[in-house]
MARFIGU-178057 format. One record per residue: residue number from 0; y, z, x of N, C-alpha, C in turn. Coordinates in Angstrom, 2 decimals. Atoms other than C-alpha are relative to their C-alpha. Layout:
// MARFIGU-178057
<NUM, <Y, Z, X>, <Y, Z, X>, <Y, Z, X>>
...
END
This chain:
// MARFIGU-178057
<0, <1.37, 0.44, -0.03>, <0.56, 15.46, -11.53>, <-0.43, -0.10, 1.46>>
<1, <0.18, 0.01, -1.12>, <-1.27, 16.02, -8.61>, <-0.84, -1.42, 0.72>>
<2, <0.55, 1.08, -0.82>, <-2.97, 13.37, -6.70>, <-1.36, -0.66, -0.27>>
<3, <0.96, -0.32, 0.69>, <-6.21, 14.07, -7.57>, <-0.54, -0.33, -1.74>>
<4, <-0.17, 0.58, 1.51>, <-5.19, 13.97, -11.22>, <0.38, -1.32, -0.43>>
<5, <-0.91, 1.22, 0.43>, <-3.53, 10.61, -10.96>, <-1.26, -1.29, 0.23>>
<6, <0.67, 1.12, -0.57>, <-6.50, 8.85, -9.25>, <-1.83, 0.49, -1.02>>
<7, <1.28, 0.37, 1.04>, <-9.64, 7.83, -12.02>, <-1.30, -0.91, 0.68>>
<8, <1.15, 0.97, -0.41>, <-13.22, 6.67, -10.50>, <-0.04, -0.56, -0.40>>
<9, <0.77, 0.91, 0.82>, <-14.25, 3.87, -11.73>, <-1.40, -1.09, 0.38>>
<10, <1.11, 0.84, -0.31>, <-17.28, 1.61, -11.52>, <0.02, -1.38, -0.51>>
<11, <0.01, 1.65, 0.52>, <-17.06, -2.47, -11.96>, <-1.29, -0.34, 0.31>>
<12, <1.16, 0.34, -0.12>, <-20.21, -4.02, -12.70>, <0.22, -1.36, -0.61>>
<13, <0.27, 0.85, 0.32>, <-21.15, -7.51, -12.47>, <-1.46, -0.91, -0.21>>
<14, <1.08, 0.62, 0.04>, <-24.10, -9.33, -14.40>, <-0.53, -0.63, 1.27>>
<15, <0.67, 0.72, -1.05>, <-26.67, -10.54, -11.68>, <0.79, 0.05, 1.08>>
<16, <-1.06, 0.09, -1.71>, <-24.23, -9.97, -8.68>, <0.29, 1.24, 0.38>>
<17, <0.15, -1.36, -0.77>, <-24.02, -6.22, -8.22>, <1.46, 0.65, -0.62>>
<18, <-0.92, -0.98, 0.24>, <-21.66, -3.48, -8.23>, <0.98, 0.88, 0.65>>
<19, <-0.70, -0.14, -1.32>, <-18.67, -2.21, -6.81>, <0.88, 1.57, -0.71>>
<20, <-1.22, -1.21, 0.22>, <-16.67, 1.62, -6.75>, <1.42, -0.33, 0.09>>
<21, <-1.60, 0.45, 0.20>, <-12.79, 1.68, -7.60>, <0.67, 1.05, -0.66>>
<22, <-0.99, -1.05, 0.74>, <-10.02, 3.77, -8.96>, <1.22, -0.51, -0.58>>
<23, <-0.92, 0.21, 1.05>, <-7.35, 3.75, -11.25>, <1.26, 0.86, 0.56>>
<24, <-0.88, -1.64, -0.31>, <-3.84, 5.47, -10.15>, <0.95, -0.19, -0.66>>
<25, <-1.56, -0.48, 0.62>, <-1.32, 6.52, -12.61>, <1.15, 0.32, 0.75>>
<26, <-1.68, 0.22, -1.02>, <1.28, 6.73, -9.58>, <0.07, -0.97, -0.26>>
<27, <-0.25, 1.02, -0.07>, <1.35, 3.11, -9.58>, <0.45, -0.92, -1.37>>
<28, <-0.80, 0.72, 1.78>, <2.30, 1.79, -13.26>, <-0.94, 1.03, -0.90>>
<29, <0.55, -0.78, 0.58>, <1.40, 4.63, -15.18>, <-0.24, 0.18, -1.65>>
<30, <0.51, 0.39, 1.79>, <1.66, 3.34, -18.98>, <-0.78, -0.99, 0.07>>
<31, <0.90, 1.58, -0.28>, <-0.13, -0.04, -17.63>, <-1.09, 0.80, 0.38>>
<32, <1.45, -0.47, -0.28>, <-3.08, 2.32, -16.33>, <-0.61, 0.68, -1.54>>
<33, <-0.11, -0.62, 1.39>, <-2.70, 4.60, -19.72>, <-0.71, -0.73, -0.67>>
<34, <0.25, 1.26, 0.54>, <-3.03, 1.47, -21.43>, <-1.55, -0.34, -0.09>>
<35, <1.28, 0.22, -0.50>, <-6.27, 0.49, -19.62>, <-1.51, 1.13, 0.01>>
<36, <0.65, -1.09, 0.14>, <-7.55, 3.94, -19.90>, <-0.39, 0.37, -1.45>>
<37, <0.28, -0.19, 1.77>, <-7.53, 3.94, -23.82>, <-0.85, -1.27, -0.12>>
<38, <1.18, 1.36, 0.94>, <-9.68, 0.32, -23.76>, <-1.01, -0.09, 0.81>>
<39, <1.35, -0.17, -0.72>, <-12.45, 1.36, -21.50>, <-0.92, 0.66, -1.05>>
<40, <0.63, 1.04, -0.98>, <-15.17, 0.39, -21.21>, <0.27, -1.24, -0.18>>
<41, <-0.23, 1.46, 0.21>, <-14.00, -3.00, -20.41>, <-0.85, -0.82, 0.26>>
<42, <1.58, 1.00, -0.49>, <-16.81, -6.02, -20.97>, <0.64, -1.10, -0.72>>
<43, <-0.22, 1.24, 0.36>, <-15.41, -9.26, -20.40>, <-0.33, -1.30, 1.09>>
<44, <0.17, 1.81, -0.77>, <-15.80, -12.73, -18.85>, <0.97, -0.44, 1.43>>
<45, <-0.54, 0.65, -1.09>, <-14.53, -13.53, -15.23>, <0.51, -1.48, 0.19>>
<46, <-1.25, 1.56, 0.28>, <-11.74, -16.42, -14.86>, <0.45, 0.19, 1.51>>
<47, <-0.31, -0.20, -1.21>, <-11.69, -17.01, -11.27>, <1.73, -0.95, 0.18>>
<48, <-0.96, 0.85, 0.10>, <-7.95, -17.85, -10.67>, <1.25, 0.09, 1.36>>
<49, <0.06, -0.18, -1.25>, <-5.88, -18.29, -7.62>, <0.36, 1.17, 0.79>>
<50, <0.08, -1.29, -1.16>, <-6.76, -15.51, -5.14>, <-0.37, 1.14, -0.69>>
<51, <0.68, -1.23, 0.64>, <-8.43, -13.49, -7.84>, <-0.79, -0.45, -0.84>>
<52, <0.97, 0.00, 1.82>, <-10.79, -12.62, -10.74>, <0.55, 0.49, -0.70>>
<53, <-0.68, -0.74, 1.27>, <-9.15, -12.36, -13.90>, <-0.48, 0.09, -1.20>>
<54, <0.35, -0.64, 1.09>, <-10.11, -10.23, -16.55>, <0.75, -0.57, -1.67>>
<55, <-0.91, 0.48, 0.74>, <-8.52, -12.29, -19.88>, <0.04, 1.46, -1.24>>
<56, <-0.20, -0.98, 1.29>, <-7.37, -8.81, -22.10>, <0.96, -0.32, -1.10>>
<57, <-0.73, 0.54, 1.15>, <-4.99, -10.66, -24.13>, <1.10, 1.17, -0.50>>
<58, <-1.46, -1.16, 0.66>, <-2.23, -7.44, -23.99>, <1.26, -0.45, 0.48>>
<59, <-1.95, -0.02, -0.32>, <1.85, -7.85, -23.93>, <-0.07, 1.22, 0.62>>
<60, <-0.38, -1.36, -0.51>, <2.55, -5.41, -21.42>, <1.07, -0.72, 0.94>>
<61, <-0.89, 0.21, -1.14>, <5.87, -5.80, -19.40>, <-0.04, 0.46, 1.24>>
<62, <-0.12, -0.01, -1.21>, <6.60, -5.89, -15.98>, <-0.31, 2.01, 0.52>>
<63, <0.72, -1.14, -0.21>, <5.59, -1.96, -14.31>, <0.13, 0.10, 1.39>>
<64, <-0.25, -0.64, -1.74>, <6.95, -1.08, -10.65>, <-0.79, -1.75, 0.40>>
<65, <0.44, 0.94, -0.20>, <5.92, -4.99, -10.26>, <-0.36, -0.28, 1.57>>
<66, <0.08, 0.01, -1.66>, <4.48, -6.36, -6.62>, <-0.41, -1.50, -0.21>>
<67, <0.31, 1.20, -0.17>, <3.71, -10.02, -5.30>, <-0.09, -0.33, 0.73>>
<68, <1.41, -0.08, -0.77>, <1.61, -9.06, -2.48>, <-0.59, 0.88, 0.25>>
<69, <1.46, -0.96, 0.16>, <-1.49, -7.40, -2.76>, <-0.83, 0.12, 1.13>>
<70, <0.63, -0.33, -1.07>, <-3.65, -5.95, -0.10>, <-1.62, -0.25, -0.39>>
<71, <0.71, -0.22, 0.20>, <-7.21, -6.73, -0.27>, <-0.88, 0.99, -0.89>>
<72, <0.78, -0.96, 0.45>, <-9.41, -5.08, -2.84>, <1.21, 0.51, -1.58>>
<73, <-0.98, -0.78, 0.85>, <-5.88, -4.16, -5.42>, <-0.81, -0.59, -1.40>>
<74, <0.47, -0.65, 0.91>, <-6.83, -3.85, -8.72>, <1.91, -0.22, -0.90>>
<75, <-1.04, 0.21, 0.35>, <-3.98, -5.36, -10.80>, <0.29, -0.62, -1.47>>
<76, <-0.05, 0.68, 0.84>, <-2.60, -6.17, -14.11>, <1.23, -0.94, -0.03>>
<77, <-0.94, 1.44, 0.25>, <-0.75, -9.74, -14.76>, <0.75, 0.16, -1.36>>
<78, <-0.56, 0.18, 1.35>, <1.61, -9.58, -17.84>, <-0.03, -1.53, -0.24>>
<79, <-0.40, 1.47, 0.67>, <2.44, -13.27, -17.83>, <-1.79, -0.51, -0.90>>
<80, <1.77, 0.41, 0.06>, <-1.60, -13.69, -18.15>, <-0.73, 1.31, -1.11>>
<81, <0.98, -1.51, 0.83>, <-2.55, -10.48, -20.24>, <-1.43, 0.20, 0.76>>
<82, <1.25, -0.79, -0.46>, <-5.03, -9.91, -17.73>, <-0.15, 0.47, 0.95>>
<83, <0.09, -0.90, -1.26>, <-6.46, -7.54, -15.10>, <-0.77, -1.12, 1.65>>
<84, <0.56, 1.15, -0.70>, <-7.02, -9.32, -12.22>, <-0.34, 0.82, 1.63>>
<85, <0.67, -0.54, -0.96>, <-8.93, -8.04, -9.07>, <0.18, -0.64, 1.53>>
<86, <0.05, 1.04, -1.09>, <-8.43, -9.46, -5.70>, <-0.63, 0.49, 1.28>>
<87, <0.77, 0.04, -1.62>, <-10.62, -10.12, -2.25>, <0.30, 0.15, 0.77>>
<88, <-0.41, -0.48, -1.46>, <-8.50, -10.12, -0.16>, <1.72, -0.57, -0.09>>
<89, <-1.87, -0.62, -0.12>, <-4.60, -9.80, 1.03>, <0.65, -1.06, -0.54>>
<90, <-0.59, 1.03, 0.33>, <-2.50, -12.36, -0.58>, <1.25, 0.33, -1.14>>
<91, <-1.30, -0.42, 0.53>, <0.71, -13.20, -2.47>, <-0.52, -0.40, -1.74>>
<92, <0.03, 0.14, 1.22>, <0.68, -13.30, -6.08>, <0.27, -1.20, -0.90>>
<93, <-0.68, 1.02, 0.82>, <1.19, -16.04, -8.29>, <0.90, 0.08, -1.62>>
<94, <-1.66, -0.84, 0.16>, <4.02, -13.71, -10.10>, <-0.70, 1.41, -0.37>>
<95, <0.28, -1.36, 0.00>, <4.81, -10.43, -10.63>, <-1.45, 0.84, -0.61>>
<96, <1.46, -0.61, 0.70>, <1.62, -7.93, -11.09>, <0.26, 1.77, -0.15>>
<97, <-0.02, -1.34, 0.18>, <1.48, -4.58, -12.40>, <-1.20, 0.51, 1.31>>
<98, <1.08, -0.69, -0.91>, <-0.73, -2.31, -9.44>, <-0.54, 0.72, -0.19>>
<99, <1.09, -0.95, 0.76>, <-3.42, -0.53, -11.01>, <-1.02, 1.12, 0.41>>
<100, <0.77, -0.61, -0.75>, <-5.62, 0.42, -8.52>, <-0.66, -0.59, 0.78>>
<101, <0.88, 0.80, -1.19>, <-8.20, -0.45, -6.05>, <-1.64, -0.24, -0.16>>
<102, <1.13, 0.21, -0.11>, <-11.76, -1.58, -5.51>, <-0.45, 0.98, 1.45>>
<103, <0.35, -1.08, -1.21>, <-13.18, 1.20, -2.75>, <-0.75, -0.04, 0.65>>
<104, <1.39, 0.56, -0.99>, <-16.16, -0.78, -1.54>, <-0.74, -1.19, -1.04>>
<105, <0.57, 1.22, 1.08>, <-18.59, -3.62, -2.31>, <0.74, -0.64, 0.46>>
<106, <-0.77, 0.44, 0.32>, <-15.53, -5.58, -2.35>, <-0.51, -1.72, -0.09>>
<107, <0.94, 0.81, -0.03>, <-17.95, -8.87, -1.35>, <-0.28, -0.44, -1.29>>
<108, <1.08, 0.36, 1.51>, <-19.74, -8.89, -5.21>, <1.40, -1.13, -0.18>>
<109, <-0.67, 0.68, 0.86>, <-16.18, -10.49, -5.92>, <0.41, -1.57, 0.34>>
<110, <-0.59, 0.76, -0.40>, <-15.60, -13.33, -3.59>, <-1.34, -1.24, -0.92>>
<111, <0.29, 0.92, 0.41>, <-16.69, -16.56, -4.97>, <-1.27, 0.12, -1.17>>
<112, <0.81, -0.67, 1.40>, <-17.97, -15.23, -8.66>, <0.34, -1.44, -0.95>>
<113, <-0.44, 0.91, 1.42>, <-18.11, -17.95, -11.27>, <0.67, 0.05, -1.06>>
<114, <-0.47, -0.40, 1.20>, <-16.34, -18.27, -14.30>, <-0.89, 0.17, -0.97>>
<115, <0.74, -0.41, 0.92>, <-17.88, -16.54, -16.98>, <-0.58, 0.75, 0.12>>
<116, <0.57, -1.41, -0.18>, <-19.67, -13.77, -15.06>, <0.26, 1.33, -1.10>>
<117, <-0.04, -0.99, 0.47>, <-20.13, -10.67, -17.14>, <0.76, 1.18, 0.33>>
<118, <-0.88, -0.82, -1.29>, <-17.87, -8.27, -15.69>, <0.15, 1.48, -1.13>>
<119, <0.01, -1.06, 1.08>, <-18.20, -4.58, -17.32>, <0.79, 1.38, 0.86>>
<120, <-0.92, -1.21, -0.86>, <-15.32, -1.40, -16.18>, <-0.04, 0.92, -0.57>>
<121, <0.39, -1.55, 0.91>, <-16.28, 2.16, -17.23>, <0.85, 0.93, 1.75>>
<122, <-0.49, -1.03, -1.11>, <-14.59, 5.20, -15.63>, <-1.50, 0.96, -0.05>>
<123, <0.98, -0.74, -0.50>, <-16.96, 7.56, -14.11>, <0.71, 1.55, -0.07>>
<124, <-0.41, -1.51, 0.01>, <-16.93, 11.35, -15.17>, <1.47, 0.45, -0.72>>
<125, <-1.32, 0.13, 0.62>, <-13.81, 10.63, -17.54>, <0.22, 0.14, -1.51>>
<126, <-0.31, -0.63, 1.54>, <-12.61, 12.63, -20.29>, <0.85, -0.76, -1.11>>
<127, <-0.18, 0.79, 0.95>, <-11.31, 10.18, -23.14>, <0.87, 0.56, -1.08>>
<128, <-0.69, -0.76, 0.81>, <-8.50, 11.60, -24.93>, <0.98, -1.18, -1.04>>
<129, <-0.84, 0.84, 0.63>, <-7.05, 9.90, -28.24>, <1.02, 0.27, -0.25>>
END
């Protein structure tokens, strides 16, 4: 898979607070992106929790090339938490996280978002295969 093929636009949009570009890369936990790629468009509720926004998806997914520090902007799923969780900026994890992808700008809309924000994740230009 080339490089190209591995990396998925995506667009995060948040009610009343704006909108931010991002990608998805199947190098990085590639059944945990899979995964995420079969339940788009994702429209759920922001759970600000420490050093991120977390997406509550309520999936069992095990551990996935795990990390527990993130670079500004990563784009990550939590197993212990079943959820995707987004982060502002560089920090250590509060445990292992699957690495999903990134936020590619914007990155701002996310810092100090309330709980409960609307939070909606569609891929951009993405073919949908069951």
């Amino acid at each position: 898979m080339g490089e190209n093929q591995a990396r998925i636009p995506i667009r995060i949009k948040v009610a009343d607070v704006g909108e931010a570009p991002g990608e998805l890369n199947r190098l990085t936990a590639p059944l945990t992106v899979g995964d995420i790629l079969k339940a788009l468009p994702i429209n759920g509720r922001t759970v600000p929790a420490q050093g991120c926004i977390s997406i509550i998806l309520g999936w069992k997914r095990g551990v996935e090339k795990p990390v527990s520090q993130v670079e500004a902007g990563t784009i990550a799923f939590w197993p212990r938490a079943g959820s995707l969780c987004i982060y502002p900026e560089a920090t250590k994890t509060y445990g292992p996280v699957n690495k999903v992808g990134r936020v590619t700008g914007n990155l701002s809309i996310f810092k100090n978002l309330k709980s409960g924000s609307r939070i909606i994740i569609v891929a951009e230009n993405y073919t949908y295969y069951t």
